[in-house]
KENUBA-398334 format. One record per residue (C-alpha): residue in three letters; x negated, y, z negated. Coordinates in steps of 0.05 Angstrom, whole numbers. Each point is the difference from the previous one (the first is absolute). Layout:
residues N
     r     east    north       up
   ala        X        Y        Z
...
***
This chain:
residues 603
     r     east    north       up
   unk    -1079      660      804
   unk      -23       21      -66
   unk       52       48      -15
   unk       60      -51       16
   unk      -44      -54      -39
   unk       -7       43      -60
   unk       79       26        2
   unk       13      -74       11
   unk      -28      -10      -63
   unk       36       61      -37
   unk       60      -27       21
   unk       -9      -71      -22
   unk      -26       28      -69
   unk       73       44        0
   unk       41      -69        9
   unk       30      -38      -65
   unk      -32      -59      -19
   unk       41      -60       19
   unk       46      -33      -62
   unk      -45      -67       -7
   unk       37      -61       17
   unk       30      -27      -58
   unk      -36      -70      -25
   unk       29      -63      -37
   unk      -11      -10      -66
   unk        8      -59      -51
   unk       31       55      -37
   unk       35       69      -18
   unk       -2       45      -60
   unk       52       52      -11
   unk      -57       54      -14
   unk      -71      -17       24
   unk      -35      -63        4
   unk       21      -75      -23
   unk      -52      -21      -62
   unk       -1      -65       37
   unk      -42       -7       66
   unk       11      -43       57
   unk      -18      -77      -18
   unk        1        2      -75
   unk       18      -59      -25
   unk       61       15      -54
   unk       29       51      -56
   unk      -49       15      -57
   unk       58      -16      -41
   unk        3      -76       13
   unk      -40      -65      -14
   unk      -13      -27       73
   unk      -10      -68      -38
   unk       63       -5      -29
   unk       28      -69        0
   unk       64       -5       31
   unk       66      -47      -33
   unk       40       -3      -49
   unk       72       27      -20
   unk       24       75      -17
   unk       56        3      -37
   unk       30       77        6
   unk       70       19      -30
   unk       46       55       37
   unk       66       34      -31
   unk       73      -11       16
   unk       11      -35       59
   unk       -3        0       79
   unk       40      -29       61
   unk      -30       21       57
   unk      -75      -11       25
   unk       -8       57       47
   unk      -36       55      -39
   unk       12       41       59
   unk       68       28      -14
   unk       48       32      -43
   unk       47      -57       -6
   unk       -1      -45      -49
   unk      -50       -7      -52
   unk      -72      -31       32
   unk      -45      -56      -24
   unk      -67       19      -57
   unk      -66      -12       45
   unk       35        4       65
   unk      -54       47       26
   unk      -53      -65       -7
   unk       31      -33       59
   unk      -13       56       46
   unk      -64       39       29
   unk      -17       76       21
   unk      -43       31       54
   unk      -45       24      -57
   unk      -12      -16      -78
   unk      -18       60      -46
   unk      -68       -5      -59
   unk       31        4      -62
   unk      -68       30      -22
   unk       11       63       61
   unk       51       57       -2
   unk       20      -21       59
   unk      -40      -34       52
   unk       25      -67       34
   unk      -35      -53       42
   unk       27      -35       59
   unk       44      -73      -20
   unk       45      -14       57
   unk      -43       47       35
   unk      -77       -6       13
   unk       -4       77       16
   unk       31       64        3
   unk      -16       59       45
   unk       27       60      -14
   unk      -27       79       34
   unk      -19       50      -43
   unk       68       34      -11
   unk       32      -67       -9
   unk       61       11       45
   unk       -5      -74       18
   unk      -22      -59      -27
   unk      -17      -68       36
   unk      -10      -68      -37
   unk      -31      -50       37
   unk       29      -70      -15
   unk      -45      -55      -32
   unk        7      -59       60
   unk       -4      -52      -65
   unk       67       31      -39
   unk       51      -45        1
   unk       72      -17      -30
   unk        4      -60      -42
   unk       39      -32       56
   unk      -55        4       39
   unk        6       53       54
   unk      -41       60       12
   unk       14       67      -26
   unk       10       49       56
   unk        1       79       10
   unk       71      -22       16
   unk       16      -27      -76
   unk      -35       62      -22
   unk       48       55       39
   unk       69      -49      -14
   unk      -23       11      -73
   unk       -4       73       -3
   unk       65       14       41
   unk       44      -53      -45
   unk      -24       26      -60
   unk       20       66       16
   unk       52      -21       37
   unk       36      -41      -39
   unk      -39       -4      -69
   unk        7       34      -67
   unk        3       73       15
   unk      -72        9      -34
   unk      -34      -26       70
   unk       42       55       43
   unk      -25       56      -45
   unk      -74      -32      -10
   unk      -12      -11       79
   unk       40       55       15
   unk      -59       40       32
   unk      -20      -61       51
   unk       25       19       66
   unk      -23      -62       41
   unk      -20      -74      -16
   unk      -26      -32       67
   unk      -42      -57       28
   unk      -65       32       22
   unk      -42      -66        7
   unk        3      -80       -4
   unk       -9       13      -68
   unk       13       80      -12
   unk       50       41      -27
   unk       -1       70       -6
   unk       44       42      -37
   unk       15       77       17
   unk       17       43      -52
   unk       41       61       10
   unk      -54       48      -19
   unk      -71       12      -23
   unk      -42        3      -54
   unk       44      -46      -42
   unk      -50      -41      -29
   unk       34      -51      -36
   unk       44      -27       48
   unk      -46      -40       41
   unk      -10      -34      -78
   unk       76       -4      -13
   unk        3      -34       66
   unk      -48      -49      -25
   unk       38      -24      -55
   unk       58      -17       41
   unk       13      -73       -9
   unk       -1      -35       66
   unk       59      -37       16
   unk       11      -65       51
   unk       38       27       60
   unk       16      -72       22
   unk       30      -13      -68
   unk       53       54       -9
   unk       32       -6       73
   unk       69      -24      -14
   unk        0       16      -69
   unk       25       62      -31
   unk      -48       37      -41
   unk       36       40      -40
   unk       39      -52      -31
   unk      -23      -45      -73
   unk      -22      -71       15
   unk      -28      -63      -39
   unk      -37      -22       57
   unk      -74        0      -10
   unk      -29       47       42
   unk      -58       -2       51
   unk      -63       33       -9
   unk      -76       11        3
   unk      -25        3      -74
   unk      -41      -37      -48
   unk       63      -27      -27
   unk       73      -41       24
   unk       64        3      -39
   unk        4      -87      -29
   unk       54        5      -39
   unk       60       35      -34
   unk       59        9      -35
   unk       44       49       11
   unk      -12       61      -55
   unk      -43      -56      -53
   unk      -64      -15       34
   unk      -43        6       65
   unk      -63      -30       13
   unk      -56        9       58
   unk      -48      -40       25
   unk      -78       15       26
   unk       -4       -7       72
   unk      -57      -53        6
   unk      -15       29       72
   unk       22       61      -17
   unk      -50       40       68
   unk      -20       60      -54
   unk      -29      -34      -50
   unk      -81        5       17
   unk       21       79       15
   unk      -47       52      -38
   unk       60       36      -27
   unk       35      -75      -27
   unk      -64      -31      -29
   unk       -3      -12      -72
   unk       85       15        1
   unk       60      -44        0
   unk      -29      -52      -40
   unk       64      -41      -18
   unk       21      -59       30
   unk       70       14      -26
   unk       41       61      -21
   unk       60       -6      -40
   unk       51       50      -22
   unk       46      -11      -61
   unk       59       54       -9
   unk       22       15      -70
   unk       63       44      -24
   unk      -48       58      -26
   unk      -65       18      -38
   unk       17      -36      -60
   unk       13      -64       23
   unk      -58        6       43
   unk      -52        4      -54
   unk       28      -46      -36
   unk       -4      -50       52
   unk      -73       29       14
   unk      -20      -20      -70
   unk       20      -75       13
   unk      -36       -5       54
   unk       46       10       52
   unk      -30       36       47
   unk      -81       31        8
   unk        6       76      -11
   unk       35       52      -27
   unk       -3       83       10
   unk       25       22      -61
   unk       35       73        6
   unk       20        6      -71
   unk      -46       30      -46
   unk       52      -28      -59
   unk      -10      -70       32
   unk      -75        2       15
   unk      -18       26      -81
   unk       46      -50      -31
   unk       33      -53       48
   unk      -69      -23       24
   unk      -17      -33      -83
   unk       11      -69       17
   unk      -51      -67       -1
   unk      -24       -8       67
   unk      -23       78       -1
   unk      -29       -8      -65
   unk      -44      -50       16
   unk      -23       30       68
   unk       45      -51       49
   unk       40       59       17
   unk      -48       68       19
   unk       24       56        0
   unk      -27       57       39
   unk        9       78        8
   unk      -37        4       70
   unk      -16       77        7
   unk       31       28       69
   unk      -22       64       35
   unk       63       13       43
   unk       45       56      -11
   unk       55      -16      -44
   unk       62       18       43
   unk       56       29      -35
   unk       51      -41      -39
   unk       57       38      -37
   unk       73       18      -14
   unk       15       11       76
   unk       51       53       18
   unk       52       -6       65
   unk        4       63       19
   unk       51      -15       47
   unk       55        2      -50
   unk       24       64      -26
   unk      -19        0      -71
   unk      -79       -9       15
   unk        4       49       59
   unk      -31       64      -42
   unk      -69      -15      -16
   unk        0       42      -72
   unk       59      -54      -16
   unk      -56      -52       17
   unk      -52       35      -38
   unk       37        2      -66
   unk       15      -69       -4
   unk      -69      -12        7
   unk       -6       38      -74
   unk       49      -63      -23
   unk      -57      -49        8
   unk      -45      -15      -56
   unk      -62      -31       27
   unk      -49        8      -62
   unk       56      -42      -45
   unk       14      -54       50
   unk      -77       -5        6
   unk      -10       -7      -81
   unk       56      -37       -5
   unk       13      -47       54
   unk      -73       -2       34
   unk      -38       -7      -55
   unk      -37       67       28
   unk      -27      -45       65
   unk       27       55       51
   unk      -15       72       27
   unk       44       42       27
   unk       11       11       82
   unk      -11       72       15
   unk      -12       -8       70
   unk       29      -46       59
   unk      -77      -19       15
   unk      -24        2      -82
   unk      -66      -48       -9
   unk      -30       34       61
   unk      -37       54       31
   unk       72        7       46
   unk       37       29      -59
   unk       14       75       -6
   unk      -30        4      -71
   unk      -33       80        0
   unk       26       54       44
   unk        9       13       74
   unk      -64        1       36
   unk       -4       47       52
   unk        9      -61       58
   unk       61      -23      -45
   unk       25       82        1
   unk       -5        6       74
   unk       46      -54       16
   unk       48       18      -54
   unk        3       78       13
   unk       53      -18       63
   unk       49      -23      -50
   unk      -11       47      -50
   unk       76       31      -12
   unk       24      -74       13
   unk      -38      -31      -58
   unk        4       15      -84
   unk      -52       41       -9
   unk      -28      -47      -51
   unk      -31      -32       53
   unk      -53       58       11
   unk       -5       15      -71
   unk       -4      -54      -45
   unk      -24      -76       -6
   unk       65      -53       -7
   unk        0      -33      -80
   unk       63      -38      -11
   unk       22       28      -66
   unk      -26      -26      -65
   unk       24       -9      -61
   unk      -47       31      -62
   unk        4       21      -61
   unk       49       -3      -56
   unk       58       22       41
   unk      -13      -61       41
   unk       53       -9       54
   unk       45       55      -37
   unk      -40       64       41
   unk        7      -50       63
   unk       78        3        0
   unk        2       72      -17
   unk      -37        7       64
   unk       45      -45       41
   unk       59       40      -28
   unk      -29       67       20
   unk      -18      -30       77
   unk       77      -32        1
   unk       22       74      -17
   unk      -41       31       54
   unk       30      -57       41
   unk       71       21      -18
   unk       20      -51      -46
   unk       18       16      -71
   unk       15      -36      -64
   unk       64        1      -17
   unk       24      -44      -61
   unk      -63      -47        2
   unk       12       -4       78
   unk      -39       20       52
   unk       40       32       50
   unk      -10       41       70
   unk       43       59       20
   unk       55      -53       27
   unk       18      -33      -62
   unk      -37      -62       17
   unk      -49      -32      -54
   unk      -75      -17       29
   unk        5      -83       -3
   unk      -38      -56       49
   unk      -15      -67       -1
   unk      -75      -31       -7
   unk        0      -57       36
   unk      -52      -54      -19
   unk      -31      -76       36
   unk       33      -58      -46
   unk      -67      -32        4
   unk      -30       50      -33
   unk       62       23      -50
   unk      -27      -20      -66
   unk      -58       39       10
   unk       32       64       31
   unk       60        0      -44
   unk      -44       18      -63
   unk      -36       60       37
   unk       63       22       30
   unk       53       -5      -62
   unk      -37       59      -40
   unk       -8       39       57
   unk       80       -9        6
   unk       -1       23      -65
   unk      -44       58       -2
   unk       52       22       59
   unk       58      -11      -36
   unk      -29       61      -56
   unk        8       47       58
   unk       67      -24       20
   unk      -25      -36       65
   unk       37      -68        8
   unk      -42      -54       32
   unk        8      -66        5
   unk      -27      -69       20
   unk        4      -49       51
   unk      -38      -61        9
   unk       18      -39       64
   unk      -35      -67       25
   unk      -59        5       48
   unk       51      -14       60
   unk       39       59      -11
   unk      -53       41      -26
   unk      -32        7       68
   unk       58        8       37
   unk       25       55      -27
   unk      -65       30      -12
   unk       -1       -3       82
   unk       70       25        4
   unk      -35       56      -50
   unk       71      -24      -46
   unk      -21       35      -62
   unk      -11       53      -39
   unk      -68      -16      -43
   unk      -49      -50        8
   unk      -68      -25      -21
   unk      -41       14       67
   unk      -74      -11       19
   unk      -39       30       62
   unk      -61      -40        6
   unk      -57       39       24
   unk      -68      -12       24
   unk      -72       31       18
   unk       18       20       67
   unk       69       16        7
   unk       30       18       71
   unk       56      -10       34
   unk       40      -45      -56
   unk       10       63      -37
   unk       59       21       60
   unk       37      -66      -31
   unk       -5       17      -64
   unk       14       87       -1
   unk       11       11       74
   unk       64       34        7
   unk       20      -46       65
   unk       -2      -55      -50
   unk       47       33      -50
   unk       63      -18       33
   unk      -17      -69       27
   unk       22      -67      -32
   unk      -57      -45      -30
   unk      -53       60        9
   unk      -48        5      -55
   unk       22       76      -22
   unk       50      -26      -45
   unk       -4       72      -36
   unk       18       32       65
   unk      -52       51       11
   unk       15       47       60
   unk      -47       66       -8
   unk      -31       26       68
   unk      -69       10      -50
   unk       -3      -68      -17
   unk       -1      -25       74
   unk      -45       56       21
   unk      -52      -34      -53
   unk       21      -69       20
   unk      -29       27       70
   unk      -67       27      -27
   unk       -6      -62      -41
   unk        7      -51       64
   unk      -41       55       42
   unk      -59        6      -50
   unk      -65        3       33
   unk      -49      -22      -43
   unk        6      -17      -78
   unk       11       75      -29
   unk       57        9       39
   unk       30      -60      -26
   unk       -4       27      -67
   unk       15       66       18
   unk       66      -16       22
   unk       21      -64      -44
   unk       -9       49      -59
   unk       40       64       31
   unk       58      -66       13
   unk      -22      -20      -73
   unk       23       69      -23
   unk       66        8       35
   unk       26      -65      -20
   unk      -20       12      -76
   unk       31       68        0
   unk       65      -23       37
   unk        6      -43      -63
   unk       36      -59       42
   unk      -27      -61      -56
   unk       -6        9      -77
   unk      -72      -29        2
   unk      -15      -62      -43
   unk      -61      -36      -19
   unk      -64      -36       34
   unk      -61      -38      -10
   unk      -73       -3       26
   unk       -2      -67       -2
   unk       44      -74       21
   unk       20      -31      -54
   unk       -9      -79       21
   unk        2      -63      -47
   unk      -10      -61       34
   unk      -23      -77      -21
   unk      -76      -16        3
   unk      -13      -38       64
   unk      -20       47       38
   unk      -56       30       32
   unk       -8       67       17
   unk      -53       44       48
   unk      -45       47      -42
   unk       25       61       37
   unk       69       37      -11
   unk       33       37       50
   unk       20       72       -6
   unk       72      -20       -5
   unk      -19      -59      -59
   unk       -2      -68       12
   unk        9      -36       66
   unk       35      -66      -21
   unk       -1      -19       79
   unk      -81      -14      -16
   unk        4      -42      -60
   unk       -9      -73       -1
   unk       25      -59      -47
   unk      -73      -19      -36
   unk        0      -73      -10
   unk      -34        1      -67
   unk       47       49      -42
   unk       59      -30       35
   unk      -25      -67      -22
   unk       -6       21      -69
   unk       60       37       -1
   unk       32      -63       18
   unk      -29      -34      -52
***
């Protein structure tokens, strides 16, 4: 009896330990543990006491004529996303951890190949009825269904959307170990089942729409104004993640023809805030009484984001960007350092990285993690990428632009273009022209950076030239990818995941309305895409968002631009404002209207 006892016991020791059953939690952090533990009582960056009331007036450009936000017709409503609720809500003060809304928790196993969100029995539609695991599944398949192409890429690794519970859904993703997608799935706005039978989702409509948020679409007209209303019952109000937020009894949106018009109306009074992008406008436009004399602040509110990329965006799809030397030699055409002295007043510095401003960016050589996932892709990539670090060229020096173009001419040559007669022409006779293709709202502004750069161009017998379409017909041929050059951005944040297959993926290349509008198709880039959304733990995620980092620089597919560390937001003086700023800036969604500045202001 011994014997068998102790080989019993031999054998028990030999056996696996049992994967623990996975528990709820009020929360879910893409690496780790939330900051926030179960029961606290709000965000650190919000005054619980804040007095609610009061009128926001916003200002939006162009126009709109639809108010569903959810597809690519038409062009949607500004502040649409107030009316409706998600499972979860992200801290603006985490890389990325989010807390349960619509949900109350979230269970998820260890190698997150499911997630299930068990329904708060108190969330409700403002008509009333209950929101149901039902609503929750109807929302994911007519999103991807029938929405803007975005949701079928983004959700594109959920398998299975099903009812487990009176008031649980689960979701079953297609494989392990992708650790954002139980987060991506809980920022999927919830949409009222009962609501869209009989009506046809994918078309533009003026009819104010049903949902569960803190707000509800009062009033309109068509492309001028839009206003929203606080829900007085709204049934998330006393939540942990809402408390000290949504302050406003009102919300309204003014739209103005562009920037210009804008500020000036700002100035008058007009509307509350402004985000000034100009650094022209915000060192000279900003002189006027009311900022003088401190009724106007204004505020450069220090962010700790990466900066995304914005810059001269190439579509590779058409012929004459195809070689990537032809790409790189424009680049050379592009003189950041006078724009800057010139036109910025010296406010910006220069994007040398699609994750610059953070610890994301590829900024020193490969590591040896970064090497081992590159090596694969070795005689598929420049060999710049294993070399050197990416600096968008410069101009220095007496020579100034001058030893720029020389360059450009000498990559155009190795690109087979020649100049023949103050032309630049390829082995077919035909010159090297495009089109850069600009927003109207924003034309004033661009036109000035983009002019000289047209010029500078023209010296090496490039012809570009410009287009500047209204907002309308901006995005739809941006959607349509209808152009040749644009001025793109690809906003990025501290965790990125599986957004990054939207914007370089090459599935995404060839579909309408995607968000790779350069049209990126390189088996290296997915690969990294991959490691990035498969990242165990934090090192990984930085491992492989810089090898990405790398291959995207070095496949020169933007002529990078300009960014700041900081928002630059003028606004008039009554309001208040929490102590505490996010890692992204300021959270406007937690200020209030103080009654004593916005009495003297009045006065």
């Amino acid at each position: 009896m011994l014997a068998r006892l102790l080989a019993l016991l031999a054998f028990a020791v030999a056996l696996p330990a049992a994967a623990a059953e996975p528990q709820p939690s009020h929360g879910m952090a893409m690496h780790g543990e939330p900051d926030y533990p179960a029961g606290f009582t709000h965000f650190a960056y919000v005054n619980p006491e804040a007095p609610k009331g009061g009128l926001l007036k916003l200002h939006a450009l162009g126009g709109f004529d639809t108010l569903n936000p959810f597809t690519l017709k038409g062009m949607s409503a500004a502040g649409l996303g107030l009316v409706y609720d998600t499972l979860m809500t992200a801290a603006q003060d985490e890389a990325f951890t989010a807390y349960g809304l619509v949900a109350k928790t979230i269970t998820v196993p260890e190698d997150r190949a499911w997630v299930r969100f068990d329904l708060r029995p108190e969330a409700k539609w403002h008509d009333g009825k209950p929101i149901t695991p039902e609503d929750v599944v109807f929302s994911l398949q007519v999103l991807r269904e029938h929405g803007d192409p975005f949701y079928r890429s983004y959700y594109a690794g959920v398998t299975k959307a099903e009812k487990t519970g009176p008031h649980a859904v689960t979701f079953t993703f297609a494989e392990a170990g992708n650790r954002e997608l139980p987060l991506i799935v809980g920022q999927m706005p919830v949409l009222p089942k009962h609501y869209w039978q009989g009506r046809d989702f994918a078309a533009t409509t003026l009819e104010p729409p049903l949902g569960s948020g803190p707000y509800k679409v009062s009033g309109f007209e068509t492309g001028r104004t839009i206003s929203y209303q606080r829900v007085k019952d709204y049934w998330g109000k006393d939540l942990p993640v809402n408390t000290g937020r949504y302050n406003w009894d009102a919300i309204r949106y003014d739209y103005y023809r562009d920037t210009t018009v804008a500020l000036e109306a700002f100035k008058s009074g007009a509307f509350d805030m402004i985000a000034e992008y100009e650094a022209k406008k915000w060192a000279t436009a900003y002189d006027f009484p009311a900022a003088r004399d401190g009724r106007v602040i204004r505020a450069e509110i220090p962010k700790h984001t990466p900066s995304g990329m914005q810059g001269y965006a190439y579509n590779t799809r058409r012929p004459v960007f195809a070689d990537p030397k032809v790409r790189q030699a424009l680049a050379y055409a592009f003189d950041f350092e006078w724009t800057n002295a010139a036109l910025f007043h010296g406010a910006y510095a220069r994007i040398n990285s699609y994750f610059d401003n953070s610890e994301l960016a590829a900024d020193s050589l490969p590591s040896p993690a970064e090497l081992k996932l590159l090596e694969p892709f070795r005689n598929d990539l420049p060999p710049e990428v294993f070399t050197q670090v990416y600096r968008a060229p410069e101009t220095q020096g007496p020579d100034g632009i001058r030893a720029n173009l020389r360059t450009a001419l000498a990559l155009l040559r190795a690109a087979g273009y020649d100049l023949k007669n103050g032309v630049m022409t390829n082995a077919a006779g035909q010159q090297l022209r495009f089109e850069i293709m600009i927003n109207a709202a924003q034309g004033a502004a661009f036109e000035r950076i983009t002019l000289p750069f047209i010029q500078n161009l023209k010296k090496i017998g490039v012809e570009a030239s410009l287009r500047s379409v209204d907002v309308n017909q901006y995005q739809n041929r941006v959607q349509q990818f209808d152009f040749d050059m644009m001025v793109g951005s690809f906003a990025q944040s501290l965790s990125p995941g599986n957004e990054q297959e939207g914007f370089f993926g090459s599935e995404a290349a060839d579909r309408p309305g995607s968000r790779n509008v350069v049209g990126v198709k390189s088996a290296a880039v997915d690969a990294m895409i991959r490691h990035i959304v498969l990242a165990e733990d934090r090192d990984a995620l930085i491992a492989a968002t810089r090898a990405l980092d790398r291959i995207l620089l070095w496949g020169h597919y933007v002529i990078p631009q300009w960014y700041l560390p900081y928002d630059r937001l003028a606004y008039w003086n009554r309001f208040g404002t929490p102590e505490v700023f996010t890692l992204h800036g300021a959270d406007t969604s937690a200020w209030w209207i103080d009654p004593k500045r916005d009495a003297a202001l009045r006065r």
